[in-house]
PyMOL Python script that loads the backbone (N, CA, C, O; Angstrom):
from pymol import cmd

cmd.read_pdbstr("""\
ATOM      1  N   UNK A   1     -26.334   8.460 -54.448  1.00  0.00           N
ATOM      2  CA  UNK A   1     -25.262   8.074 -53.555  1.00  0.00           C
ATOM      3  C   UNK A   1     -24.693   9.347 -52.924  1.00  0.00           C
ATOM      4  O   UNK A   1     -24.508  10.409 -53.519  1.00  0.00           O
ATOM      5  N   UNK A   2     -24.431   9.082 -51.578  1.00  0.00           N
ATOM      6  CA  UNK A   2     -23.856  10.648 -50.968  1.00  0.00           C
ATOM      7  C   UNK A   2     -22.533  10.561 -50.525  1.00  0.00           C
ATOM      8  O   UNK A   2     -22.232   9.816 -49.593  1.00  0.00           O
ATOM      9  N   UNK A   3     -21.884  11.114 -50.990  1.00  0.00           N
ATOM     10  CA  UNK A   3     -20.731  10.723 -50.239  1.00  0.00           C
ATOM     11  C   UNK A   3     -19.817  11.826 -49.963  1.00  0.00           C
ATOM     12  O   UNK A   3     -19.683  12.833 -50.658  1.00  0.00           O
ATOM     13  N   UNK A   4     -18.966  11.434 -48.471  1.00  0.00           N
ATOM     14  CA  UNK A   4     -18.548  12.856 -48.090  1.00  0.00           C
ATOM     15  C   UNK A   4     -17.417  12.098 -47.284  1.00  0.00           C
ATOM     16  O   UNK A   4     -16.838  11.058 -47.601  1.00  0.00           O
ATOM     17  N   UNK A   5     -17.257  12.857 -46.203  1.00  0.00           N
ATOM     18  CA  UNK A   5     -16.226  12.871 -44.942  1.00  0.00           C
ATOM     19  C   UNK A   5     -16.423  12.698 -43.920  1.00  0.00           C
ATOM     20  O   UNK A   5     -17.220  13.470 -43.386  1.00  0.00           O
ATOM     21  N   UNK A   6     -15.761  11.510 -43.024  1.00  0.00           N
ATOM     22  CA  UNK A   6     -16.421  12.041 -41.555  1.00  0.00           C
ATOM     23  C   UNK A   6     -15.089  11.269 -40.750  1.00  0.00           C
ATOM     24  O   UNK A   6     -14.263  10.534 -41.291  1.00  0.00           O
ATOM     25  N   UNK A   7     -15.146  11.689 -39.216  1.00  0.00           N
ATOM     26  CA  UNK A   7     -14.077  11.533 -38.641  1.00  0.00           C
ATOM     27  C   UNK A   7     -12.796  12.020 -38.635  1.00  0.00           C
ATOM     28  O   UNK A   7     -12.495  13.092 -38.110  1.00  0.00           O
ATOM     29  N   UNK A   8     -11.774  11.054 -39.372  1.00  0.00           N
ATOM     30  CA  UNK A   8     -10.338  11.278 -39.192  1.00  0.00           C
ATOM     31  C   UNK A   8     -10.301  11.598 -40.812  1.00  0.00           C
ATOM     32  O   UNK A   8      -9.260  11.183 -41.322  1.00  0.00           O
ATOM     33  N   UNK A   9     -11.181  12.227 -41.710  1.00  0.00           N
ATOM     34  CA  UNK A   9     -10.853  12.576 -43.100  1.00  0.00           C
ATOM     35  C   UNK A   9     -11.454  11.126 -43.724  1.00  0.00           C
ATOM     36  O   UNK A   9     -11.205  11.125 -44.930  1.00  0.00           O
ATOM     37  N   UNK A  10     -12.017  10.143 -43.406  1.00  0.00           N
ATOM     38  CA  UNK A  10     -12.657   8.976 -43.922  1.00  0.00           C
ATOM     39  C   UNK A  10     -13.477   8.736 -44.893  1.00  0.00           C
ATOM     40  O   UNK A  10     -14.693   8.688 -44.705  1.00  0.00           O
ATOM     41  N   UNK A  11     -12.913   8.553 -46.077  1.00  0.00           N
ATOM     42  CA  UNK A  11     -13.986   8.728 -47.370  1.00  0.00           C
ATOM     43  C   UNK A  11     -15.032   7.901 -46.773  1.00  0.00           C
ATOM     44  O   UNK A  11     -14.677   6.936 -46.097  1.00  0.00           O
ATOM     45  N   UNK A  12     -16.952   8.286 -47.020  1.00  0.00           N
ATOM     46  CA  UNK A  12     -18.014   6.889 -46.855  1.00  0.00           C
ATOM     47  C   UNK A  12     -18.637   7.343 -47.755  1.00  0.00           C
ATOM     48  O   UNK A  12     -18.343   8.221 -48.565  1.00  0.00           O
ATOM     49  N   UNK A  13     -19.898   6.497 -47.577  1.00  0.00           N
ATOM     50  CA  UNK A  13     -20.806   6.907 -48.167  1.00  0.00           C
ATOM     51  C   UNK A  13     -21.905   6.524 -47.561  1.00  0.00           C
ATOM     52  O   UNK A  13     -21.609   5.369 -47.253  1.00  0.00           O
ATOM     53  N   UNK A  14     -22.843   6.683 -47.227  1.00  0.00           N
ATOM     54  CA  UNK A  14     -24.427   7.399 -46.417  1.00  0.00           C
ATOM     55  C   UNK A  14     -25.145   6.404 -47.129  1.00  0.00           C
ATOM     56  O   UNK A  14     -25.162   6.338 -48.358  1.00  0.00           O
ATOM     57  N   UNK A  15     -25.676   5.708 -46.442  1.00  0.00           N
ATOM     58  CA  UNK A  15     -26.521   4.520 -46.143  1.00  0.00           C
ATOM     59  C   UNK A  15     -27.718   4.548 -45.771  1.00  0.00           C
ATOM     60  O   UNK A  15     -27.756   4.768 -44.560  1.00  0.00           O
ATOM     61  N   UNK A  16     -29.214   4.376 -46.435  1.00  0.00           N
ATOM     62  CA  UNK A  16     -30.216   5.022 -45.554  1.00  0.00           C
ATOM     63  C   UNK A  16     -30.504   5.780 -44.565  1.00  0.00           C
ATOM     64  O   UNK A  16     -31.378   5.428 -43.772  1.00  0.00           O
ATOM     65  N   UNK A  17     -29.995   6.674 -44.453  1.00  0.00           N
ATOM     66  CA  UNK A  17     -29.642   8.457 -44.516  1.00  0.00           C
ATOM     67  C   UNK A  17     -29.495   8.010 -42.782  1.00  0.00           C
ATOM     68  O   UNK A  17     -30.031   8.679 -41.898  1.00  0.00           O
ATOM     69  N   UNK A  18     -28.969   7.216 -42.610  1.00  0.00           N
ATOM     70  CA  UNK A  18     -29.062   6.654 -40.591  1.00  0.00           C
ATOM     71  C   UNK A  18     -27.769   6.564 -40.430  1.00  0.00           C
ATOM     72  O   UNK A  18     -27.249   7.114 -39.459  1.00  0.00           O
ATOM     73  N   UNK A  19     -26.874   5.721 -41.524  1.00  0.00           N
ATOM     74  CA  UNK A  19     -25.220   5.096 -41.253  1.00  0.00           C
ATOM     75  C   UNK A  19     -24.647   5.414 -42.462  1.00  0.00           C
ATOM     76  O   UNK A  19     -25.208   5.543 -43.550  1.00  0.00           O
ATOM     77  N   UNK A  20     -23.253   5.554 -42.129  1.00  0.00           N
ATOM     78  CA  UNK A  20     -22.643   5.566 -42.739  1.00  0.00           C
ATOM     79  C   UNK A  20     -21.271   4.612 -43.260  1.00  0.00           C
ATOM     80  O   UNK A  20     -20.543   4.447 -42.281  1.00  0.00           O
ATOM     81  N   UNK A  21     -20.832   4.093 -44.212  1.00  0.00           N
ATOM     82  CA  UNK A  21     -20.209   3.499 -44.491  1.00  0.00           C
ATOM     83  C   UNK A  21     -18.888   3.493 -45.257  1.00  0.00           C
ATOM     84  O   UNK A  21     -18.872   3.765 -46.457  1.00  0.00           O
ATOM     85  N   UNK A  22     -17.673   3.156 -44.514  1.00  0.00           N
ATOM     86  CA  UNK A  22     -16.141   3.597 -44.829  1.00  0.00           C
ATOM     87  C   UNK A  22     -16.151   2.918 -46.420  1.00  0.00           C
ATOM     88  O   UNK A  22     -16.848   1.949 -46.725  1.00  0.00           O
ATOM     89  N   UNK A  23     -15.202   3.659 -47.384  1.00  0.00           N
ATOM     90  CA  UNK A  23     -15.633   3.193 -48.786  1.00  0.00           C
ATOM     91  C   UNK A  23     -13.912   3.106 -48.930  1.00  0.00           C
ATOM     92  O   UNK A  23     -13.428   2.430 -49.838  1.00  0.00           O
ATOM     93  N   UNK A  24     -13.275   3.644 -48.223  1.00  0.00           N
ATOM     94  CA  UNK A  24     -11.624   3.694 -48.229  1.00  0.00           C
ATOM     95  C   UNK A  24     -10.983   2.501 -48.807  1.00  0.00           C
ATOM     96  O   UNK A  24      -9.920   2.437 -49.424  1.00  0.00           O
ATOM     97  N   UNK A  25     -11.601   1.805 -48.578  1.00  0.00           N
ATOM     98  CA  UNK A  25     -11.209   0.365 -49.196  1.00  0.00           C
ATOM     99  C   UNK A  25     -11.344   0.191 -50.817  1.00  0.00           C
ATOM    100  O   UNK A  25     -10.526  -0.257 -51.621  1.00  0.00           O
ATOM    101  N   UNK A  26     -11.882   0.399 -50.897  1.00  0.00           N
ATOM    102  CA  UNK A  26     -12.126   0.860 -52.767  1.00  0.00           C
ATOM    103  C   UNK A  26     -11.191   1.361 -52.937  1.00  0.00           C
ATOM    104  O   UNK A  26     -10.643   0.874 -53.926  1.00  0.00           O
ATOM    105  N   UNK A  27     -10.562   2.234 -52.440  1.00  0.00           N
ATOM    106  CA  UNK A  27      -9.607   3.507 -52.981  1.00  0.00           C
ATOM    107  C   UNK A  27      -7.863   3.010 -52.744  1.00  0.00           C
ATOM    108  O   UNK A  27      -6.922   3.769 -52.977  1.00  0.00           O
ATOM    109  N   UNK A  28      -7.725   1.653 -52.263  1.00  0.00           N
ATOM    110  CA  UNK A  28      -6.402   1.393 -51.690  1.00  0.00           C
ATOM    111  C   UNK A  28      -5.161   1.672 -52.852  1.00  0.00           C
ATOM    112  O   UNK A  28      -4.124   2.289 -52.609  1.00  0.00           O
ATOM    113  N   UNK A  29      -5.402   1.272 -53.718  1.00  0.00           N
ATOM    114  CA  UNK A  29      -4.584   1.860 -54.827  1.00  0.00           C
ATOM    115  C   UNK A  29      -4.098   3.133 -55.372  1.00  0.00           C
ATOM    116  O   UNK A  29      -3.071   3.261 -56.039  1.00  0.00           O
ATOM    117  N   UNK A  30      -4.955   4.112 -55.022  1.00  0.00           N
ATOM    118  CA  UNK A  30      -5.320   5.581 -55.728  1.00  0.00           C
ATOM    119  C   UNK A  30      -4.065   6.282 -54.285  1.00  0.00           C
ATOM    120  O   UNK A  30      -4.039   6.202 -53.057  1.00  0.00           O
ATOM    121  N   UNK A  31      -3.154   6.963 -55.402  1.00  0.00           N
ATOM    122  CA  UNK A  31      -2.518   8.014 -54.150  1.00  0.00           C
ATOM    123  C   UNK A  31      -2.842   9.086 -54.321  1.00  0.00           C
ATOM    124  O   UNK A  31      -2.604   9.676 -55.375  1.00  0.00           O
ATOM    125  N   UNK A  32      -3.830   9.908 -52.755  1.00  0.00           N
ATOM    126  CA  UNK A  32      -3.720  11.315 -53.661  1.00  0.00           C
ATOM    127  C   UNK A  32      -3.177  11.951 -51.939  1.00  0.00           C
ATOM    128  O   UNK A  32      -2.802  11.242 -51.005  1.00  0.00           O
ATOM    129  N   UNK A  33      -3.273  13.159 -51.951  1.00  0.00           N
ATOM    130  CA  UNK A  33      -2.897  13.816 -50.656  1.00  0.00           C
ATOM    131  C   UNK A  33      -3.539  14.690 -49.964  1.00  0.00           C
ATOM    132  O   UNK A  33      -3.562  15.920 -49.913  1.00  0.00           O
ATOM    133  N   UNK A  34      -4.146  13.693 -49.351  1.00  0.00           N
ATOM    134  CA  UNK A  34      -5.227  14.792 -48.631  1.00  0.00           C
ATOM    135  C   UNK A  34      -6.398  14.790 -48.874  1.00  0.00           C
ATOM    136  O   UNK A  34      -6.680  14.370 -49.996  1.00  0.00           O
ATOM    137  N   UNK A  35      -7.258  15.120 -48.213  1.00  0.00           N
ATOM    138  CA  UNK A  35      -9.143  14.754 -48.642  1.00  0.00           C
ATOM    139  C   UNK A  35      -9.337  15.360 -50.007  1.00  0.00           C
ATOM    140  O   UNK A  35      -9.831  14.904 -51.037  1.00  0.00           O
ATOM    141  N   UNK A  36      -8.633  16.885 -49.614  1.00  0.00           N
ATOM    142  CA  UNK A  36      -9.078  17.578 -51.121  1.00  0.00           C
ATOM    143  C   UNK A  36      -8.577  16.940 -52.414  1.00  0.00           C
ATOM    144  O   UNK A  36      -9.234  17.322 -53.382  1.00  0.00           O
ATOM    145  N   UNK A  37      -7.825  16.273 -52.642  1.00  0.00           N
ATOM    146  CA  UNK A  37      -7.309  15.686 -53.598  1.00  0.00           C
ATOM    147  C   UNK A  37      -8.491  14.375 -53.927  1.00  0.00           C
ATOM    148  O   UNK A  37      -9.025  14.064 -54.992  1.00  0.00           O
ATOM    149  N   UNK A  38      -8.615  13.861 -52.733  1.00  0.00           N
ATOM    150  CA  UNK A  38      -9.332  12.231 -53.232  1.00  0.00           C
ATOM    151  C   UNK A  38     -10.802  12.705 -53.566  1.00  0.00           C
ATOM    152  O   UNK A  38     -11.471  11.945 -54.266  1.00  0.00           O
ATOM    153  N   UNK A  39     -11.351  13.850 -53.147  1.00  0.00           N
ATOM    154  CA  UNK A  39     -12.619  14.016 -53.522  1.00  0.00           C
ATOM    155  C   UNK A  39     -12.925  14.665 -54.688  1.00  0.00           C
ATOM    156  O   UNK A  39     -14.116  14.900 -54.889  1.00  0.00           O
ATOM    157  N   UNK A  40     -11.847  15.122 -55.773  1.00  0.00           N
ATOM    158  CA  UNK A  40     -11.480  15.663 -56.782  1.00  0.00           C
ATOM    159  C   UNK A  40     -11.201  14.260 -57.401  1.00  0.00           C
ATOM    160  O   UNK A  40     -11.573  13.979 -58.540  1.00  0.00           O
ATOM    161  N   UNK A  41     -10.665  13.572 -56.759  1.00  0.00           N
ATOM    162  CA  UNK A  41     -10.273  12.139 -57.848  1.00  0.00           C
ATOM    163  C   UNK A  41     -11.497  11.187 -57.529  1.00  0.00           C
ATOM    164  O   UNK A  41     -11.269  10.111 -58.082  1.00  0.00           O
ATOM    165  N   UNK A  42     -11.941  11.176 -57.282  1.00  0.00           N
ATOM    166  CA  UNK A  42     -13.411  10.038 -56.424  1.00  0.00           C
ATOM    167  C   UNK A  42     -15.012  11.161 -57.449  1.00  0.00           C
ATOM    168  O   UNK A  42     -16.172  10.753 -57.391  1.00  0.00           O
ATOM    169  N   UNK A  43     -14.725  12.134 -58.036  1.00  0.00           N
ATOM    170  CA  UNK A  43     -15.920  13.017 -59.001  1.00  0.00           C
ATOM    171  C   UNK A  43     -15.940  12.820 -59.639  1.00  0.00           C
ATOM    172  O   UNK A  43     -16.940  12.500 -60.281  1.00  0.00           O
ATOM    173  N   UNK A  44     -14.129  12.872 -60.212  1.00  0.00           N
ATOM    174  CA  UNK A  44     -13.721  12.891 -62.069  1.00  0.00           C
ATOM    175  C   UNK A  44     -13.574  10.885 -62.568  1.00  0.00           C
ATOM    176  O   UNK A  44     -13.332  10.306 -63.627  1.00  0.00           O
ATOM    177  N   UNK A  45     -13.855  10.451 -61.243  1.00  0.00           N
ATOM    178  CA  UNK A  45     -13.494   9.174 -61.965  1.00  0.00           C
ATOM    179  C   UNK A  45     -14.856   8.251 -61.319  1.00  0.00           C
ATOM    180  O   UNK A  45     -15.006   7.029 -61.276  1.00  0.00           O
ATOM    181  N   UNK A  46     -15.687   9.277 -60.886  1.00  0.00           N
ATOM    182  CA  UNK A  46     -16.709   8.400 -60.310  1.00  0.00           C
ATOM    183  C   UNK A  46     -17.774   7.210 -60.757  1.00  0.00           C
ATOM    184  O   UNK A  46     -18.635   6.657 -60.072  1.00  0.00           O
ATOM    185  N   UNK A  47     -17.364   6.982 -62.341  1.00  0.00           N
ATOM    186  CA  UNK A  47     -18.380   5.744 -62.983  1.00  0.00           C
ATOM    187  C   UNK A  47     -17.192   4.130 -62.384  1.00  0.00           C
ATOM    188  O   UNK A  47     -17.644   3.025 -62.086  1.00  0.00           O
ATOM    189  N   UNK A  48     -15.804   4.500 -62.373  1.00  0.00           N
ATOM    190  CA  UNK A  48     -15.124   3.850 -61.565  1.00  0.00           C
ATOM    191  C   UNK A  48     -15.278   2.821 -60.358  1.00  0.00           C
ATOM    192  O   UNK A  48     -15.231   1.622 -60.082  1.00  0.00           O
ATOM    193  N   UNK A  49     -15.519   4.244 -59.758  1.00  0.00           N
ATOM    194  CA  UNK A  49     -15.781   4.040 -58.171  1.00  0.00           C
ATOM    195  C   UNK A  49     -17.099   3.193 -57.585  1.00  0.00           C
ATOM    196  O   UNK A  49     -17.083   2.405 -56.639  1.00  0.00           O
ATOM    197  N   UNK A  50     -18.087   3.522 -58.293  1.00  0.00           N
ATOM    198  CA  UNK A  50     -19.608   3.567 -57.969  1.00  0.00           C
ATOM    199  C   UNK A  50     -20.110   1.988 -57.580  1.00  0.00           C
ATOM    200  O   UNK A  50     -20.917   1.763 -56.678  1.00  0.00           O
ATOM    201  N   UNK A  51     -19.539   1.027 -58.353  1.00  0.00           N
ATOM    202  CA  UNK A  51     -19.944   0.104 -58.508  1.00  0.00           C
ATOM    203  C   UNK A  51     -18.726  -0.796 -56.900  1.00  0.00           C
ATOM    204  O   UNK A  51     -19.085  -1.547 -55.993  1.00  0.00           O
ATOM    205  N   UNK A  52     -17.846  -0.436 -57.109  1.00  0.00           N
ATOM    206  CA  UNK A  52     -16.809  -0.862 -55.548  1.00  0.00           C
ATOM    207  C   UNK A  52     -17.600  -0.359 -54.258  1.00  0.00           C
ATOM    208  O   UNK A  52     -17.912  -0.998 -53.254  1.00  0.00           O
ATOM    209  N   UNK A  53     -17.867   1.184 -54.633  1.00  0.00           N
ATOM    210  CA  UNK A  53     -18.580   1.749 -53.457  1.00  0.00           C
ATOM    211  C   UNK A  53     -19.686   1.349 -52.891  1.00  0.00           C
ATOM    212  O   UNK A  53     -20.047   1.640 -51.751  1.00  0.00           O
ATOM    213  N   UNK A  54     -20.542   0.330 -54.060  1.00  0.00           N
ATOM    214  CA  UNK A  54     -21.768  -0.212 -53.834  1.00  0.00           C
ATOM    215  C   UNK A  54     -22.023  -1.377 -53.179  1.00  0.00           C
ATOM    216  O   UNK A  54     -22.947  -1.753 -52.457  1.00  0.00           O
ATOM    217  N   UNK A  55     -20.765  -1.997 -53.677  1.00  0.00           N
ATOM    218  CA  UNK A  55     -20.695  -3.712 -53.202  1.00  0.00           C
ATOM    219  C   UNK A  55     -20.028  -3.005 -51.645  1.00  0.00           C
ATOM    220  O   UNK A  55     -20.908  -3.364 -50.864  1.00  0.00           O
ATOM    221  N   UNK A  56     -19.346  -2.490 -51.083  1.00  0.00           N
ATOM    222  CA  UNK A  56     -18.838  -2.353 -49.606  1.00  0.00           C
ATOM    223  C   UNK A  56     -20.011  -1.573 -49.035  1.00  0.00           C
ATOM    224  O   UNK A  56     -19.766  -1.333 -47.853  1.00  0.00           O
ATOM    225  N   UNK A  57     -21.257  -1.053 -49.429  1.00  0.00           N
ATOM    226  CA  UNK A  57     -22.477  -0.913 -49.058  1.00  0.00           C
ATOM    227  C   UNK A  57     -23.141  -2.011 -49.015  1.00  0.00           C
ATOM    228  O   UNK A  57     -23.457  -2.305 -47.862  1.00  0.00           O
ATOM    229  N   UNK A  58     -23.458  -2.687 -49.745  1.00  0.00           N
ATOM    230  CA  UNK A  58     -24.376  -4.011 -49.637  1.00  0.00           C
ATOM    231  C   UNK A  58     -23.255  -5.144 -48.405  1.00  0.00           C
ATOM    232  O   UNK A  58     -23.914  -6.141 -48.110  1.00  0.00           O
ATOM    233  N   UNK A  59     -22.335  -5.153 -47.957  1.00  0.00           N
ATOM    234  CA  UNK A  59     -21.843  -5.995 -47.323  1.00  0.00           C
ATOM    235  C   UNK A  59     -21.619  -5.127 -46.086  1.00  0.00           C
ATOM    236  O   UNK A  59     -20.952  -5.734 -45.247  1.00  0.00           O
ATOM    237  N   UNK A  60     -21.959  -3.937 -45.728  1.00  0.00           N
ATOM    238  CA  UNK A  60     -21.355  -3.426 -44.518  1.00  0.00           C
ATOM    239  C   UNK A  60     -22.910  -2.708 -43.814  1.00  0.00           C
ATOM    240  O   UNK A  60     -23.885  -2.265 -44.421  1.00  0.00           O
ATOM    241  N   UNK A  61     -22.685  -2.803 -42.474  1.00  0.00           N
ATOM    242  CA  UNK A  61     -23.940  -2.407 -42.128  1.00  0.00           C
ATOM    243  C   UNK A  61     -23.354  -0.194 -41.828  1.00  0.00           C
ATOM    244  O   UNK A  61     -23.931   0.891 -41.753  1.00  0.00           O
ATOM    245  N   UNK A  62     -21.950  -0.731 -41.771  1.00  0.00           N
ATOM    246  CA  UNK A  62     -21.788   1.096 -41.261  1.00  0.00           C
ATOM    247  C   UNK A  62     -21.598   2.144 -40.097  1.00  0.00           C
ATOM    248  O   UNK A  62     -20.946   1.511 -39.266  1.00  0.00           O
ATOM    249  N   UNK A  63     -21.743   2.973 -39.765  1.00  0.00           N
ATOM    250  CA  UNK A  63     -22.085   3.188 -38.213  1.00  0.00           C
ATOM    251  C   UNK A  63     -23.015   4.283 -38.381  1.00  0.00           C
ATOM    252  O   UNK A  63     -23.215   4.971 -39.382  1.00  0.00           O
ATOM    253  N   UNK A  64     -23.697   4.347 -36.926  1.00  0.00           N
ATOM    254  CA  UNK A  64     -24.766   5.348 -37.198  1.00  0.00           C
ATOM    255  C   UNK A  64     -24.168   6.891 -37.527  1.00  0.00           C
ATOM    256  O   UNK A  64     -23.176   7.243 -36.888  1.00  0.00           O
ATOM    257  N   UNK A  65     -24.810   7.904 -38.608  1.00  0.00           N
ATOM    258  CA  UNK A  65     -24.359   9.310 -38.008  1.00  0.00           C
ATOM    259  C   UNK A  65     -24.069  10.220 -36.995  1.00  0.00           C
ATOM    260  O   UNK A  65     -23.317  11.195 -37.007  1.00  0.00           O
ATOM    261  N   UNK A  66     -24.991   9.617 -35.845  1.00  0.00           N
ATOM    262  CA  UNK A  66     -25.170  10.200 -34.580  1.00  0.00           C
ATOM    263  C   UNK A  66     -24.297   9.764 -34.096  1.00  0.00           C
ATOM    264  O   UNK A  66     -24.164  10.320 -33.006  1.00  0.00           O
ATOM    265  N   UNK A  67     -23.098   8.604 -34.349  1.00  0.00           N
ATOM    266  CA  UNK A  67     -21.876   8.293 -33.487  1.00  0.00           C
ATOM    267  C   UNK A  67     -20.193   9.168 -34.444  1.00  0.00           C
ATOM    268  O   UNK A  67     -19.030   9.044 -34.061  1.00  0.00           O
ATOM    269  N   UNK A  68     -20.532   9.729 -35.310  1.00  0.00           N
ATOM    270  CA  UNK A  68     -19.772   9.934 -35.858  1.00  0.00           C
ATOM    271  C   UNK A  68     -19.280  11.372 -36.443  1.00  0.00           C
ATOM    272  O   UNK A  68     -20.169  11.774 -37.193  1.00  0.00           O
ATOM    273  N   UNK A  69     -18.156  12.337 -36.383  1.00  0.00           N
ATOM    274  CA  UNK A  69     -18.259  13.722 -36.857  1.00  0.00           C
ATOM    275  C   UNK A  69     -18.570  13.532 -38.303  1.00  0.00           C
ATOM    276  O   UNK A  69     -18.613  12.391 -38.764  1.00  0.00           O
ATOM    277  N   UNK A  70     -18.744  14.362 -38.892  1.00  0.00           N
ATOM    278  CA  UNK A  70     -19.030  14.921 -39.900  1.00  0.00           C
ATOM    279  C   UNK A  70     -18.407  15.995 -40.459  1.00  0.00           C
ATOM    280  O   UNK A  70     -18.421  17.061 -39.844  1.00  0.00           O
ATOM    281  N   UNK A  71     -17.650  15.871 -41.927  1.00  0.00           N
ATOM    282  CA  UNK A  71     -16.533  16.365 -42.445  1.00  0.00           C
ATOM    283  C   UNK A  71     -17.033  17.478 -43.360  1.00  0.00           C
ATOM    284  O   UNK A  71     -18.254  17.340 -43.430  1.00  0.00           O
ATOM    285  N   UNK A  72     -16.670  18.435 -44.035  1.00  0.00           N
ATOM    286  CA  UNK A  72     -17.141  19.163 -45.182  1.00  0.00           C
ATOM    287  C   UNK A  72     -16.858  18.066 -46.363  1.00  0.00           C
ATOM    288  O   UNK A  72     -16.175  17.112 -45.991  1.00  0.00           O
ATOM    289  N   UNK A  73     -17.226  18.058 -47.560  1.00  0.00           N
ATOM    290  CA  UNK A  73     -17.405  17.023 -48.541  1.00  0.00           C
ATOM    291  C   UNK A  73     -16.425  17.688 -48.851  1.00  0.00           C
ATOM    292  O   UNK A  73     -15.560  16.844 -49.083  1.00  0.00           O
ATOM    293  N   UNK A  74     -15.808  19.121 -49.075  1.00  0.00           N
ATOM    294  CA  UNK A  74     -14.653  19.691 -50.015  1.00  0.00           C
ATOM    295  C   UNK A  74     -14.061  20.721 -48.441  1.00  0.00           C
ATOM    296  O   UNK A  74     -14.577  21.727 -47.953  1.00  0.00           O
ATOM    297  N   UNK A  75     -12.807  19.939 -48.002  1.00  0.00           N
ATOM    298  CA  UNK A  75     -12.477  20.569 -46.975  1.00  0.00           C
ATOM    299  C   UNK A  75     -11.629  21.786 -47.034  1.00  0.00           C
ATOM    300  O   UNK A  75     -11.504  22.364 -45.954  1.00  0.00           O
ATOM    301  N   UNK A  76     -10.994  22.325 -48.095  1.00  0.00           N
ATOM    302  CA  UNK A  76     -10.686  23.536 -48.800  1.00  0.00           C
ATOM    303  C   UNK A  76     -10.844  23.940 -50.364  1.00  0.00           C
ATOM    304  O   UNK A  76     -10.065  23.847 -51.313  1.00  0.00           O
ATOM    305  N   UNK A  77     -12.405  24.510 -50.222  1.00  0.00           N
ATOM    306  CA  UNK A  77     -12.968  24.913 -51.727  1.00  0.00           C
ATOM    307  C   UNK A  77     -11.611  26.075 -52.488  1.00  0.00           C
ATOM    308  O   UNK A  77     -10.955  27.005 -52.021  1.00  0.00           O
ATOM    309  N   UNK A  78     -11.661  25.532 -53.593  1.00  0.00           N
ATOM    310  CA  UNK A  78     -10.564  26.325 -54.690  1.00  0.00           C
ATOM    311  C   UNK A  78     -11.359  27.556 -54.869  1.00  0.00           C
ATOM    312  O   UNK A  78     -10.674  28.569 -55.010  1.00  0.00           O
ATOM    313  N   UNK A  79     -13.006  27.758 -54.907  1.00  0.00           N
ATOM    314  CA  UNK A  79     -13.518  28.933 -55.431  1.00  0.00           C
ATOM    315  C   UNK A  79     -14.271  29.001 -54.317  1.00  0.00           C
ATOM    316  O   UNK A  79     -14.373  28.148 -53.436  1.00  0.00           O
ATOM    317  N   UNK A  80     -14.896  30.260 -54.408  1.00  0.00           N
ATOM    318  CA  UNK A  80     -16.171  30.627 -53.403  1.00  0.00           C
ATOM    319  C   UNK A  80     -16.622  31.751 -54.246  1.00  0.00           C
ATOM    320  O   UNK A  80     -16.042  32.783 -54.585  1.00  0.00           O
ATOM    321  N   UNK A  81     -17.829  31.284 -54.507  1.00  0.00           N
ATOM    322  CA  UNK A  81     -19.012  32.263 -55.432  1.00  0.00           C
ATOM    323  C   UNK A  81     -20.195  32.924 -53.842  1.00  0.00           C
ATOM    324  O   UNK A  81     -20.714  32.304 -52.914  1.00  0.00           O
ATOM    325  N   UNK A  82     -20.194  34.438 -54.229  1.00  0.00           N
ATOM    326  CA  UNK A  82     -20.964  35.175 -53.619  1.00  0.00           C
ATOM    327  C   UNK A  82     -22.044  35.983 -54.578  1.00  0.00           C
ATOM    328  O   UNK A  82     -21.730  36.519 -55.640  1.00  0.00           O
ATOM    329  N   UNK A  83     -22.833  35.976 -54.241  1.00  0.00           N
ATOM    330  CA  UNK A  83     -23.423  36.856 -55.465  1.00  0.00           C
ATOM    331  C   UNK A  83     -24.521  37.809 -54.145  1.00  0.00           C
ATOM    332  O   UNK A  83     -25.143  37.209 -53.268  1.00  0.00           O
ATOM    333  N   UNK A  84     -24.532  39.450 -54.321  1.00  0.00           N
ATOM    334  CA  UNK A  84     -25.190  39.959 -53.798  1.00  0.00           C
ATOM    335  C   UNK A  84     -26.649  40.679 -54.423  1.00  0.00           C
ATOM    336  O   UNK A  84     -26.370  41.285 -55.458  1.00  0.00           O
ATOM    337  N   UNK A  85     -27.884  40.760 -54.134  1.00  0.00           N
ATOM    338  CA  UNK A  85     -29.158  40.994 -54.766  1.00  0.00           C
ATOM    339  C   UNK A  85     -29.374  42.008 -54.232  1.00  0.00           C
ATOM    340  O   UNK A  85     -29.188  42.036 -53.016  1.00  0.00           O
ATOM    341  N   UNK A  86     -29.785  43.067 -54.824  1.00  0.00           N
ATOM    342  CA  UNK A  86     -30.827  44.088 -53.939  1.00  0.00           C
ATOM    343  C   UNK A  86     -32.163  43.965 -55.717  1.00  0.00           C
ATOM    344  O   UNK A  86     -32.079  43.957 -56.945  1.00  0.00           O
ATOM    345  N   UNK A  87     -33.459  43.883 -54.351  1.00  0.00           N
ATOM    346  CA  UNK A  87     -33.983  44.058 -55.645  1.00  0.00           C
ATOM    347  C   UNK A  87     -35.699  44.244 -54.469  1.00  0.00           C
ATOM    348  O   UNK A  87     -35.958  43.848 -53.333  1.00  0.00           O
ATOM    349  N   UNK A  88     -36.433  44.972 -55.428  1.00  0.00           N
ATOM    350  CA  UNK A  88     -38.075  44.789 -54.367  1.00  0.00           C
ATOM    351  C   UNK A  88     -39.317  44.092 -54.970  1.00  0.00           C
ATOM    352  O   UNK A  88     -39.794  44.484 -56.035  1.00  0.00           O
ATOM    353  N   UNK A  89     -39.796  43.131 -54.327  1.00  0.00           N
ATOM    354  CA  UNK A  89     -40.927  42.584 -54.983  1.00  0.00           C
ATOM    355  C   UNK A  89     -42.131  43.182 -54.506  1.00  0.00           C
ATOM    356  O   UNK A  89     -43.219  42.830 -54.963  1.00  0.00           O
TER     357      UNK A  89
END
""", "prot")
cmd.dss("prot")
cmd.show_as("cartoon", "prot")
cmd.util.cbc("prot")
cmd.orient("prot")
């Protein structure tokens, strides 16, 4: 299951890798603030989610990707790992 961001901050989830599908509806209960928050709460609670997220997949056809932006999945990362190599093969 893929699931990320797209548009106006719109939780979906990716539908035979063509459409995508709003999953927000699952989540009407859950308050969090802000993408970064719900995608931190939508990881840690994801055996939850999976099965809501699935049934609004099987009933929704979605919209295509090509009509739609595309969000970072974590729109302000807490860490950023760099690691630099020098080395000769």
């Amino acid at each position: 299951m893929k699931i990320g961001f797209f548009n106006d901050w719109t939780l979906g989830v990716v539908k035979n890798d063509t459409h995508i599908v709003d999953v927000s509806e699952a989540l009407e209960g859950v308050h969090a603030h802000g993408a970064q928050e719900m995608i931190k709460l939508v990881i840690s609670h994801f055996e939850q989610v999976r099965d809501p997220f699935q049934k609004l997949c099987d009933v929704s056809e979605g919209v295509p990707l090509s009509s739609v932006r595309i969000r970072p999945p974590i729109p302000r990362p807490d860490q950023i790992f760099c690691m630099a190599v020098n080395y000769l093969e």
